[in-house]
C-alpha positions as CSV (number, residue, x, y, z in Angstrom):
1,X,-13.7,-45.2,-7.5
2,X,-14.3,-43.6,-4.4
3,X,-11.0,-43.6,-3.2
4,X,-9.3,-42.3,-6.4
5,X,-12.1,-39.2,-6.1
6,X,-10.8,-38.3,-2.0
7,X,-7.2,-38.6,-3.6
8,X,-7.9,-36.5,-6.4
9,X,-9.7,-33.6,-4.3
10,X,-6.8,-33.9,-1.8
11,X,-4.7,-32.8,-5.0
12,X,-7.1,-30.3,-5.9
13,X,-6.8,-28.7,-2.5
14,X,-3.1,-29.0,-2.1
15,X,-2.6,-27.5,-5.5
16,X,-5.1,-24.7,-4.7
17,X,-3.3,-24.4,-1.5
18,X,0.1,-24.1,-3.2
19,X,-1.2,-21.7,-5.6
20,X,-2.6,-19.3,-2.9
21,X,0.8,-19.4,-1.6
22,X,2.3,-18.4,-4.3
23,X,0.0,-16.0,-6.1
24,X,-1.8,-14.2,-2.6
25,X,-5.3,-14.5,-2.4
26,X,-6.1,-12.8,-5.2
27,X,-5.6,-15.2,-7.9
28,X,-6.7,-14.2,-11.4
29,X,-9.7,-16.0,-10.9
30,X,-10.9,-14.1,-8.3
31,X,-9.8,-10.8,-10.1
32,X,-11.5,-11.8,-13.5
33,X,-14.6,-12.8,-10.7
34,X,-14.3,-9.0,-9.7
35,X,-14.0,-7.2,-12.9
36,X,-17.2,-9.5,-13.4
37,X,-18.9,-8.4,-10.4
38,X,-17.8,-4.7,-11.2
39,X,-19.2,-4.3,-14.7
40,X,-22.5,-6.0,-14.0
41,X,-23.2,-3.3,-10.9
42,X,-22.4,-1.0,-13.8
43,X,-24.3,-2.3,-16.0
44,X,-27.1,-2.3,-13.7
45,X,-27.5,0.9,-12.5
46,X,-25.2,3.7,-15.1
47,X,-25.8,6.8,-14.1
48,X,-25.3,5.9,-10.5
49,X,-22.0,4.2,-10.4
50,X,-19.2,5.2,-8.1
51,X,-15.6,4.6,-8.5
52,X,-14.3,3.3,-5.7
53,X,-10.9,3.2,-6.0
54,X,-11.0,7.2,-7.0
55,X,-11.9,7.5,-2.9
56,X,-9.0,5.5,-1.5
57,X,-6.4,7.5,-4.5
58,X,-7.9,10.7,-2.4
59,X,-7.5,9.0,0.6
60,X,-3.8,8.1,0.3
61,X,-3.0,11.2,-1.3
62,X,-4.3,13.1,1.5
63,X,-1.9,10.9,3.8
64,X,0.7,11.4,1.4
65,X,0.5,15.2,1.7
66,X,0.4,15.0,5.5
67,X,3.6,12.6,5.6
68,X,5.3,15.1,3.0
69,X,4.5,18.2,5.3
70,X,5.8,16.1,8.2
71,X,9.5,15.5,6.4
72,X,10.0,18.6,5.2
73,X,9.3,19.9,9.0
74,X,11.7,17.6,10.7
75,X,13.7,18.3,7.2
76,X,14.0,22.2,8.2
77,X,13.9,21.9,12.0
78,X,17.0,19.5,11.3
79,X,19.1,21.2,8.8
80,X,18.1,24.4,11.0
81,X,19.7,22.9,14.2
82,X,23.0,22.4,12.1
83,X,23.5,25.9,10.4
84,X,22.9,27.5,14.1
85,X,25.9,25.1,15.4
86,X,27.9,25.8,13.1
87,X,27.6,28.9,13.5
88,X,27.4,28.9,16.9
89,X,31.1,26.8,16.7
90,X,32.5,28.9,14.0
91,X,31.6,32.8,15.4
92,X,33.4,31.3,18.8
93,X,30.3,30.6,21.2
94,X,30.3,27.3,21.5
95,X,34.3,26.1,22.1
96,X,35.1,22.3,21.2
97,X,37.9,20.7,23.4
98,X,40.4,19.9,20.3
């Protein structure tokens, strides 16, 4: 019997194994585990509970905005540099050897 129990865990852990492959580490047990763990610190104190995941939305959004602002910099400083060469080629001040 003993054997057939070491043969059956080594199953249990390859299978466990395989599944952590496949699904990450958060398998649906461990997210049903943390919905659990989530409702009963609501549960136990209401008027007191923060959402956490509202912080990192504001978090992320603020590096959103600054990535945004960043684009739209290089965006204009590029498209800027372009309209003054053409320019620059079309008015004559800049030759190109053709």
């Amino acid at each position: 019997m003993g054997y057939s129990k070491v043969e059956s865990s080594d199953k249990q852990k390859k299978l466990a194994n395989l599944k952590t492959q496949l699904y990450g580490k958060d398998t649906f047990s461990n997210i049903l585990r943390n919905v659990s763990i989530k409702k009963a610190e609501k549960e136990e104190n209401p008027n007191f509970f923060v959402d956490k995941t509202a912080s990192k939305q504001s978090i992320d959004s603020s590096y959103l905005k600054n990535d945004l602002l960043r684009i739209l910099i290089l965006a204009t400083f590029a498209i800027g540099t372009q309209l003054i060469l053409f320019f620059a080629v079309n008015s004559g001040i800049i030759k190109l050897p053709i």
